[in-house]
VEXVEX-461861 format. One record per residue: residue in one letter; chain; z, x, y of N, C-alpha, C in turn. Coordinates in nm, 3 decimals, decimal comma, padded with zeros to 5 digits. Layout:
<nodes>
+------+------+---------+---------+---------+---------+---------+---------+---------+---------+---------+
: code : unit :     nc3 :     nc1 :     nc2 :    cac3 :    cac1 :    cac2 :     cc3 :     cc1 :     cc2 :
+------+------+---------+---------+---------+---------+---------+---------+---------+---------+---------+
:    A :    A :       Z :       X :       Y :       Z :       X :       Y :       Z :       X :       Y :
...
+------+------+---------+---------+---------+---------+---------+---------+---------+---------+---------+
</nodes>
This chain:
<nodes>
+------+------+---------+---------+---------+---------+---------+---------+---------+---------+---------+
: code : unit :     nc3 :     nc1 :     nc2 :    cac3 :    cac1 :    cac2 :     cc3 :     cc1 :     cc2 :
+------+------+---------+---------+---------+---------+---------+---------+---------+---------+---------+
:    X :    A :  01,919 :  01,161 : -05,621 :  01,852 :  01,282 : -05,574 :  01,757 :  01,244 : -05,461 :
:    X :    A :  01,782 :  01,345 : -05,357 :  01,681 :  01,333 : -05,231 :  01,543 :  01,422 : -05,228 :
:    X :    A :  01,439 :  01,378 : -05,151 :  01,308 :  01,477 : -05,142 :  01,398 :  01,584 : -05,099 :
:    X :    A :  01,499 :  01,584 : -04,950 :  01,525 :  01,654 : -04,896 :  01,625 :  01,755 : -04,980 :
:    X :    A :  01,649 :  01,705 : -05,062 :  01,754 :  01,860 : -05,143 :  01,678 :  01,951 : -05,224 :
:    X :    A :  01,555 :  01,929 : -05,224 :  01,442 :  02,015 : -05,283 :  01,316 :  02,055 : -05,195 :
:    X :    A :  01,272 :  02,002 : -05,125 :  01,132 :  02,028 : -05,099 :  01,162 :  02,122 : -04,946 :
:    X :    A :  01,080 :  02,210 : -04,959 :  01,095 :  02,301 : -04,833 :  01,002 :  02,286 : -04,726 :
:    X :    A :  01,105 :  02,208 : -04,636 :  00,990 :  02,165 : -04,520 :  00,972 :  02,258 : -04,440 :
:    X :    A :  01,005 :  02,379 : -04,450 :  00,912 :  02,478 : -04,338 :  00,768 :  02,544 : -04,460 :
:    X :    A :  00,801 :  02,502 : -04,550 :  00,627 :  02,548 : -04,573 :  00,546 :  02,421 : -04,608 :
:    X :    A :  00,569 :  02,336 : -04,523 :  00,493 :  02,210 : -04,511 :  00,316 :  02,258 : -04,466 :
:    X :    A :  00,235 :  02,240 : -04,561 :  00,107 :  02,273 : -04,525 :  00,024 :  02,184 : -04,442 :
:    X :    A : -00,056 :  02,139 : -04,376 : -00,126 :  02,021 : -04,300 : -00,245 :  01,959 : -04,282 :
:    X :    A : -00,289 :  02,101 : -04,323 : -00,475 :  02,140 : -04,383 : -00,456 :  02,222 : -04,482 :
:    X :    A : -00,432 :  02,194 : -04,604 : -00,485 :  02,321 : -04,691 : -00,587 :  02,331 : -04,753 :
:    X :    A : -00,686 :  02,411 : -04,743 : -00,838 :  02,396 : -04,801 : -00,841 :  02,383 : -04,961 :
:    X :    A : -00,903 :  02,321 : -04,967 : -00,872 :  02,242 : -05,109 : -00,998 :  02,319 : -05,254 :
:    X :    A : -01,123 :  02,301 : -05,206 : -01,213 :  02,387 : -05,309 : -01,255 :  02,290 : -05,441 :
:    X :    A : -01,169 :  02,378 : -05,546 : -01,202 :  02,298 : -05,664 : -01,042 :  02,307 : -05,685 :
:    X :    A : -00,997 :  02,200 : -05,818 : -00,857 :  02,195 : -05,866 : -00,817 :  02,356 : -05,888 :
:    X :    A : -00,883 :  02,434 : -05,957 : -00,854 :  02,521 : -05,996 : -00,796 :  02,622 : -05,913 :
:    X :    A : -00,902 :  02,583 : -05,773 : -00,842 :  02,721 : -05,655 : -00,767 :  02,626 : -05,614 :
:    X :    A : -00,743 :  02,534 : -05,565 : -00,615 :  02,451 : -05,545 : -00,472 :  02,534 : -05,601 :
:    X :    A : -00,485 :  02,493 : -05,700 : -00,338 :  02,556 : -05,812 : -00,304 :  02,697 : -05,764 :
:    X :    A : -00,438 :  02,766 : -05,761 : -00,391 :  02,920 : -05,720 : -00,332 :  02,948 : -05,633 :
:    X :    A : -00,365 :  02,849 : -05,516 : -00,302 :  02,909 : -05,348 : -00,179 :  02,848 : -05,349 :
:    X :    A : -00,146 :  02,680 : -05,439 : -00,026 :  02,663 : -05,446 :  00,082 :  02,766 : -05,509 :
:    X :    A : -00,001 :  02,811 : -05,650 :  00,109 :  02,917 : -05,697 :  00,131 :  03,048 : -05,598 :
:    X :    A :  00,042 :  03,074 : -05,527 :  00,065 :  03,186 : -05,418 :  00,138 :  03,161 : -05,314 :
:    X :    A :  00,128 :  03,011 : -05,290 :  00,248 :  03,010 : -05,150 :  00,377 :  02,991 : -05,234 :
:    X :    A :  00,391 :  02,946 : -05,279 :  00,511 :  02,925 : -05,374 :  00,574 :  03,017 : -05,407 :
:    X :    A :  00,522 :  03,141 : -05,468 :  00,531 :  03,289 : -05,488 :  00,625 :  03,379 : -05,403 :
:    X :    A :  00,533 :  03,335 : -05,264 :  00,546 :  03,448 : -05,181 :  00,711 :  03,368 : -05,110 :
:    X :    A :  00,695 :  03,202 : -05,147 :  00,834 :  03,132 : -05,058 :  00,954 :  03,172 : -05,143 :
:    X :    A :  00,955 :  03,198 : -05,285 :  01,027 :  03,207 : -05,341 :  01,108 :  03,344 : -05,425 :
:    X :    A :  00,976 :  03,433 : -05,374 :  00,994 :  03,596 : -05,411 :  00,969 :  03,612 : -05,584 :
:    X :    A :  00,858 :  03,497 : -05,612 :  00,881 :  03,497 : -05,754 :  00,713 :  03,542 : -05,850 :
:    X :    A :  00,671 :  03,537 : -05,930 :  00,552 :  03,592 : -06,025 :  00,463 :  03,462 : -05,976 :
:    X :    A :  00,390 :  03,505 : -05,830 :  00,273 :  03,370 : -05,822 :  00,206 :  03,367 : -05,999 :
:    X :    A :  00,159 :  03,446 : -06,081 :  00,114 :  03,453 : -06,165 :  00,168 :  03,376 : -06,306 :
:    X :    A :  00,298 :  03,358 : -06,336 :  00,405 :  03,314 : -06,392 :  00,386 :  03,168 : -06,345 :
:    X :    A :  00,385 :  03,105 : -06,243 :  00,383 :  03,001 : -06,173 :  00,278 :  02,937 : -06,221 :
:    X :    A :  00,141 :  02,948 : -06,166 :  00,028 :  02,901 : -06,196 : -00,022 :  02,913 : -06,366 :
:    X :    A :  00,054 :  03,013 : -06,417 :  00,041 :  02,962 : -06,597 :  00,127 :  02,858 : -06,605 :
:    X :    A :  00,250 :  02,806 : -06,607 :  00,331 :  02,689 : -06,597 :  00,246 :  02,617 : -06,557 :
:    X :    A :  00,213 :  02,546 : -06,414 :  00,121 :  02,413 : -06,385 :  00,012 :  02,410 : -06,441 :
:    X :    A : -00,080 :  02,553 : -06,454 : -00,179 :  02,527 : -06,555 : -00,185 :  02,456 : -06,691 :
:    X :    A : -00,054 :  02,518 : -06,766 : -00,026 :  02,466 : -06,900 :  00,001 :  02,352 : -06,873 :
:    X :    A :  00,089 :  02,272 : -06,768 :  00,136 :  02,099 : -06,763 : -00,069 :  02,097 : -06,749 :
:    X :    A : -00,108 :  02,119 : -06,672 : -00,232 :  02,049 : -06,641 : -00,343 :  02,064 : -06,773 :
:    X :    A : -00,294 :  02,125 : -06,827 : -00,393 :  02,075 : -07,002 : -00,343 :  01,953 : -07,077 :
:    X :    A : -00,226 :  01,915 : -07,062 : -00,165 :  01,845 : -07,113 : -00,213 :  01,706 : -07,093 :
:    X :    A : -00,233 :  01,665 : -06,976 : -00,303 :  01,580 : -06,858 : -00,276 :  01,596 : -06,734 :
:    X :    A : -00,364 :  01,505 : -06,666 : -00,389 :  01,559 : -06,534 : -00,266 :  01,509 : -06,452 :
:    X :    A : -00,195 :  01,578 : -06,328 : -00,050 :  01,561 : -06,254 : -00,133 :  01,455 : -06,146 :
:    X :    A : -00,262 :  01,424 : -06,159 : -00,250 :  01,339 : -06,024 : -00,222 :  01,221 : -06,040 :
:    X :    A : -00,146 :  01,160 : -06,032 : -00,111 :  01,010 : -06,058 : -00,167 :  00,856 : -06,000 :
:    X :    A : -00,238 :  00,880 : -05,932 : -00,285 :  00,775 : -05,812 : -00,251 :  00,809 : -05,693 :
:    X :    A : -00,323 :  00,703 : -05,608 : -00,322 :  00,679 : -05,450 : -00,364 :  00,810 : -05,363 :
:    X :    A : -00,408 :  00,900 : -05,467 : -00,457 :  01,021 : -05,349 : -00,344 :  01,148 : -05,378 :
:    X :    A : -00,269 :  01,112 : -05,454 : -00,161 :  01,206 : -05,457 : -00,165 :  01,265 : -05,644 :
:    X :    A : -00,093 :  01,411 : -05,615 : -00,069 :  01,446 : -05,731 :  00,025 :  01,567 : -05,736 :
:    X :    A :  00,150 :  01,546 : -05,833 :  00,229 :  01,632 : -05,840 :  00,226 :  01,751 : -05,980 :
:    X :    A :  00,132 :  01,838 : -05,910 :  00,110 :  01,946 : -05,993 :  00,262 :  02,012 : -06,016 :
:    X :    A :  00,331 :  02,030 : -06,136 :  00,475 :  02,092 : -06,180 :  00,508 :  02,160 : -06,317 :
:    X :    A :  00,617 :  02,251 : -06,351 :  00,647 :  02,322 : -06,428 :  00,788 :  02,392 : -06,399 :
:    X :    A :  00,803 :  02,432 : -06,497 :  00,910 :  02,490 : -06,529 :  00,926 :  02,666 : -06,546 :
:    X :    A :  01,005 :  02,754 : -06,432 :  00,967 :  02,903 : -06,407 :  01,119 :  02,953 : -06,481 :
:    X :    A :  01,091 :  03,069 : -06,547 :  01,208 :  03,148 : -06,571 :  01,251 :  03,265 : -06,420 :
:    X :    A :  01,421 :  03,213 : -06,436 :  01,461 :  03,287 : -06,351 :  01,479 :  03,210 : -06,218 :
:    X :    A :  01,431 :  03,095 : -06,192 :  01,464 :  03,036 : -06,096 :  01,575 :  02,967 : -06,093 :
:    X :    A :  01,634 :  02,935 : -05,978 :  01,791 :  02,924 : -05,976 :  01,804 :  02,734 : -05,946 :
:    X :    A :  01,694 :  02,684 : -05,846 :  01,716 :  02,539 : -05,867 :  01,601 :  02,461 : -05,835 :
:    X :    A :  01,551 :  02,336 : -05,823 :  01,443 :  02,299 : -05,831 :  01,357 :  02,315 : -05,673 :
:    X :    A :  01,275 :  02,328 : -05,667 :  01,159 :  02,357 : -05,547 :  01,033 :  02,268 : -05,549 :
:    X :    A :  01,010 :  02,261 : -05,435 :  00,935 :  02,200 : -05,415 :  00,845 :  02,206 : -05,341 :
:    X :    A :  00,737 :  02,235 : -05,287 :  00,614 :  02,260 : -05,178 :  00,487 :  02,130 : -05,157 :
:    X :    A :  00,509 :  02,130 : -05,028 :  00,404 :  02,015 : -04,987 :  00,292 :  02,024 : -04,918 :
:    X :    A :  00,121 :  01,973 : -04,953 :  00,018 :  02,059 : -04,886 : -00,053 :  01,913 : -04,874 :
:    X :    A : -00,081 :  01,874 : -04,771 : -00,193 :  01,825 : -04,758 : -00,336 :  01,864 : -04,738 :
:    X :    A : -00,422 :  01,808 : -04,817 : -00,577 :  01,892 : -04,835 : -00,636 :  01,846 : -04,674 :
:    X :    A : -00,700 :  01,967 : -04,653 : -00,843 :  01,934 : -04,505 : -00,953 :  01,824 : -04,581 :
:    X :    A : -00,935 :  01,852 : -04,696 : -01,060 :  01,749 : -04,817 : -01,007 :  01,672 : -04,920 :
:    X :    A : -01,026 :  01,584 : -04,902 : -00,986 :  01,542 : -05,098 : -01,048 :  01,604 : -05,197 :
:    X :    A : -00,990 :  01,625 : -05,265 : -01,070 :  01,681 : -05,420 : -01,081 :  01,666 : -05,558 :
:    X :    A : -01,149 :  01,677 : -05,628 : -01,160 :  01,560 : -05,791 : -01,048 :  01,690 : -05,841 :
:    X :    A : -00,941 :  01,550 : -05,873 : -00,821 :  01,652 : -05,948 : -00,847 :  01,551 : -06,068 :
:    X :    A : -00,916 :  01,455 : -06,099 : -00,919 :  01,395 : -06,232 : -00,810 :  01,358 : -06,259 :
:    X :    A : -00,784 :  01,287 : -06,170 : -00,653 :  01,173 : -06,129 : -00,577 :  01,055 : -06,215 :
:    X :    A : -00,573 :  00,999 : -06,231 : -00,552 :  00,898 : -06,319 : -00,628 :  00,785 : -06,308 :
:    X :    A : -00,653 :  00,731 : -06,157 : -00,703 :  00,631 : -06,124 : -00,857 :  00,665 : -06,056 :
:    X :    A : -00,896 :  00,793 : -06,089 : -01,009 :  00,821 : -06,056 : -01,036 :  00,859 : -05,903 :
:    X :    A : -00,924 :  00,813 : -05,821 : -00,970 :  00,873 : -05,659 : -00,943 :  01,014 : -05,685 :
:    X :    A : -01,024 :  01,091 : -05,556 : -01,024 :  01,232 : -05,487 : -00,842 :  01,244 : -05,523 :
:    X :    A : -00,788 :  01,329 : -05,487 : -00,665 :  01,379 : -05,434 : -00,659 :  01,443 : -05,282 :
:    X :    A : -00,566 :  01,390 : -05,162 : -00,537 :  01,447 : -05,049 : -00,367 :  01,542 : -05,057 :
:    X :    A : -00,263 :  01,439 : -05,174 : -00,169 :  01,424 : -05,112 : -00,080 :  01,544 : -05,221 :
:    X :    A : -00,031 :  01,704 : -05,212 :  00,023 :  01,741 : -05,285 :  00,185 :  01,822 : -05,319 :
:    X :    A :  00,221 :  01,784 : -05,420 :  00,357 :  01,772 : -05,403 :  00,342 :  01,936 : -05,524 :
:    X :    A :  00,346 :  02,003 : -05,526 :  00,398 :  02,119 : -05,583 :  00,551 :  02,141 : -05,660 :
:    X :    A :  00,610 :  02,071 : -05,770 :  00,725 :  02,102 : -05,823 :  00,741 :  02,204 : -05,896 :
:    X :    A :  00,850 :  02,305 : -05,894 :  00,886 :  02,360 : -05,948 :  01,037 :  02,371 : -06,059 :
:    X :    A :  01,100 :  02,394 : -06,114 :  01,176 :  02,389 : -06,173 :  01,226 :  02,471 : -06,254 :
:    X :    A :  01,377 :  02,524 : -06,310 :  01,427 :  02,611 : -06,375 :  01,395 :  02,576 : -06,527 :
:    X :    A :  01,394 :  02,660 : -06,603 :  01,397 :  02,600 : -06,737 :  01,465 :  02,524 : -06,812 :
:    X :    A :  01,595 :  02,531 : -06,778 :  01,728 :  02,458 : -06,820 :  01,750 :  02,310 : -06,790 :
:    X :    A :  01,616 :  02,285 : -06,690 :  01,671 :  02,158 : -06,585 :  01,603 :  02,076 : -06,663 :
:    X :    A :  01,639 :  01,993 : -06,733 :  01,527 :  01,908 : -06,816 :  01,557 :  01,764 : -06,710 :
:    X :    A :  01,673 :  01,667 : -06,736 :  01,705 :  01,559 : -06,656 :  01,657 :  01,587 : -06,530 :
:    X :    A :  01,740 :  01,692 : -06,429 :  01,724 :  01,751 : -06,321 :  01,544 :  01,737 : -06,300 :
:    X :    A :  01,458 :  01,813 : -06,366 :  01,356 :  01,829 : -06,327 :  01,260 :  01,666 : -06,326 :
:    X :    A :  01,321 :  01,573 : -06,440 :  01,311 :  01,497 : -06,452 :  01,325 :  01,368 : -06,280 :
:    X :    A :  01,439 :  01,409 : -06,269 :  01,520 :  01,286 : -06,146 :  01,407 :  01,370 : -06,050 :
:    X :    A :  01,346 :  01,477 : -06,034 :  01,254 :  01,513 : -05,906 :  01,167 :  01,472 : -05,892 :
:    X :    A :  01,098 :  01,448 : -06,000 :  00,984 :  01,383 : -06,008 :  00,971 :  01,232 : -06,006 :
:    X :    A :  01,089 :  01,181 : -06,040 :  01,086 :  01,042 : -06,003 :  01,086 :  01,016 : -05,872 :
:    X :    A :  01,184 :  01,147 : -05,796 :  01,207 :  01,121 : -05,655 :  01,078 :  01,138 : -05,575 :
:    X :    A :  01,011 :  01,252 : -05,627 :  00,862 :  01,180 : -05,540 :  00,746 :  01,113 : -05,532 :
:    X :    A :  00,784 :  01,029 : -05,669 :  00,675 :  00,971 : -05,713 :  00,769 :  00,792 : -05,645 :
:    X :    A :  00,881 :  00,828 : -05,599 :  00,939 :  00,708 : -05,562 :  00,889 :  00,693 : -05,389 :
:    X :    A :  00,930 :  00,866 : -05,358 :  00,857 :  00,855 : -05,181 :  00,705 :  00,777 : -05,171 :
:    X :    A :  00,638 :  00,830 : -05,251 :  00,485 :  00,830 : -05,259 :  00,436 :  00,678 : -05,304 :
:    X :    A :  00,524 :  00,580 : -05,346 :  00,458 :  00,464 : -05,412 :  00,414 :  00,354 : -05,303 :
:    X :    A :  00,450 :  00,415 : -05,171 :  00,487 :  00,346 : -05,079 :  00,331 :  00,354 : -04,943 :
:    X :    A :  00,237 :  00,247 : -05,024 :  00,110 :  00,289 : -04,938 :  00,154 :  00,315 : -04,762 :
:    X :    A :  00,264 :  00,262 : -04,724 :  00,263 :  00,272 : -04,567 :  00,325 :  00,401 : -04,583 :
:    X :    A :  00,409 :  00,440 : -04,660 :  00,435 :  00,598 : -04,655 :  00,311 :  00,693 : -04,654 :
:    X :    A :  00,200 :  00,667 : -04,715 :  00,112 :  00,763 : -04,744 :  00,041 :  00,776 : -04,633 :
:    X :    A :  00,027 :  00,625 : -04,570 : -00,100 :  00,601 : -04,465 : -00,008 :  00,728 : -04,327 :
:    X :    A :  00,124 :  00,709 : -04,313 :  00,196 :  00,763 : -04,213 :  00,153 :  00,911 : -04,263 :
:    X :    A :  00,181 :  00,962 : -04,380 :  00,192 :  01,123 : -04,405 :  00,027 :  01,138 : -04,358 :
:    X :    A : -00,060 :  01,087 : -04,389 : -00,230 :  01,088 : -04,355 : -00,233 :  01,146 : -04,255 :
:    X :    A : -00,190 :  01,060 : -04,176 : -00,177 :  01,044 : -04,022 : -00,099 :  01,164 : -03,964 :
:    X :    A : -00,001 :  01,209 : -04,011 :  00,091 :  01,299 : -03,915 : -00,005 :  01,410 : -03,941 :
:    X :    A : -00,001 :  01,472 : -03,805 : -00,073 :  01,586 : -03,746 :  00,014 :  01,683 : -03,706 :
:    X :    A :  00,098 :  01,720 : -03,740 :  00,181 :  01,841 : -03,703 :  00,260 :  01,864 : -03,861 :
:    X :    A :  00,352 :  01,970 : -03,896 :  00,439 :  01,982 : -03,970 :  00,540 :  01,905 : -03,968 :
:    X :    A :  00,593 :  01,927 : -03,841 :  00,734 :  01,894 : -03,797 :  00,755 :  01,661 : -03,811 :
:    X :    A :  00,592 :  01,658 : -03,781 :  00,546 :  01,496 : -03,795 :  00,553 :  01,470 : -03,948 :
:    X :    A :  00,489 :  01,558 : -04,051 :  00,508 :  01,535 : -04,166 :  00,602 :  01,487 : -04,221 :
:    X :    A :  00,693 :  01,628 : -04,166 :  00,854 :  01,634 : -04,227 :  00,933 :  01,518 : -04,215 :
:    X :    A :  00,925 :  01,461 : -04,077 :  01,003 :  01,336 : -04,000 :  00,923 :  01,246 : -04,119 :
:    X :    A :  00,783 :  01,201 : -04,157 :  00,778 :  01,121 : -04,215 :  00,808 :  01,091 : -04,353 :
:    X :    A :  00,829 :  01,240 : -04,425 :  00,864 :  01,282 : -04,574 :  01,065 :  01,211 : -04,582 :
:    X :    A :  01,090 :  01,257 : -04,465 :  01,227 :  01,245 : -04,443 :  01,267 :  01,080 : -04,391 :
:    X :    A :  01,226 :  01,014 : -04,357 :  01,216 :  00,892 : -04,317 :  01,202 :  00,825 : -04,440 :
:    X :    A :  01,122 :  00,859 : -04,537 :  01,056 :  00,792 : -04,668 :  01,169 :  00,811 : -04,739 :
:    X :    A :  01,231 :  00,929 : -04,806 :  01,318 :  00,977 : -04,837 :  01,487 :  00,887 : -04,760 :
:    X :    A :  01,509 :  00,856 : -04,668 :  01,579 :  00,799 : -04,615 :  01,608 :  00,644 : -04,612 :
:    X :    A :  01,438 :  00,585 : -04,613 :  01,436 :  00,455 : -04,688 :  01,481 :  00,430 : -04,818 :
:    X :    A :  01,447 :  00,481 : -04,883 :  01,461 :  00,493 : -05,036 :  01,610 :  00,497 : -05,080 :
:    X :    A :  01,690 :  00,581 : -04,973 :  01,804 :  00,587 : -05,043 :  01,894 :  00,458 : -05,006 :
:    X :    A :  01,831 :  00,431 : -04,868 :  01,969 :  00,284 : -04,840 :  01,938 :  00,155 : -04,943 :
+------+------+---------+---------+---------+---------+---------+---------+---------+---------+---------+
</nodes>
């Protein structure tokens, strides 16, 4: 499985104002919502509920807030980089910059499974992260999300 057969690089974010975790989640479940024609509200109870469970940020600045939506047809994905880091109560204790938004059907257990490996496989890669930091456009993101994604597979 590729980043690129899931994650939707035209709503690649570049600054997204970050706040607290909580308004974080919201604007993710709202762009997500509005990309997918689906219950922003429905959404953000899913990642909310993973995020009681423990926290999605995993290290290095990154964290893949995810869940599982009824009615969705295959896995999704949304990518935001924060204007701020912010205490997502991480694993390793840093801020969070770097966010990967998964979504998933209910049915997809493996499936939802292999996605999350897949971007926790892009992401392990400090020169990957330092590059995504760095890119200043969308279209720079994407090339570098897709490049990472491209390493990985040869």
């Amino acid at each position: 499985m590729q980043l690129a057969d899931f994650l939707d690089f035209d709503a690649i974010k570049t600054a997204l104002p970050g706040g607290s975790k909580k308004a974080l989640l919201q604007q993710l479940a709202h762009l997500a919502g509005q990309r997918l024609g689906a219950d922003s509200g429905a959404i953000l109870a899913s990642i909310s509920e993973r995020e009681q469970l423990g926290s999605t940020g995993f290290g290095h600045g990154v964290a893949i807030p995810h869940g599982k939506i009824d009615g969705l047809k295959q896995i999704y994905c949304l990518f935001a980089r924060l204007s701020e880091p912010l205490d997502y109560k991480a694993i390793d204790g840093r801020p969070v910059d770097l966010i990967f938004l998964l979504l998933s059907p209910l049915d997809s257990g493996a499936e939802h499974l292999k996605a999350l490996a897949t971007v926790s496989r892009v992401t392990r890669h400090p020169g990957t992260l330092e590059k995504v930091r760095g890119a200043r456009t969308r279209d720079a993101l994407a090339a570098v999300l897709m490049g990472a994604d491209e390493r990985d597979a040869a």
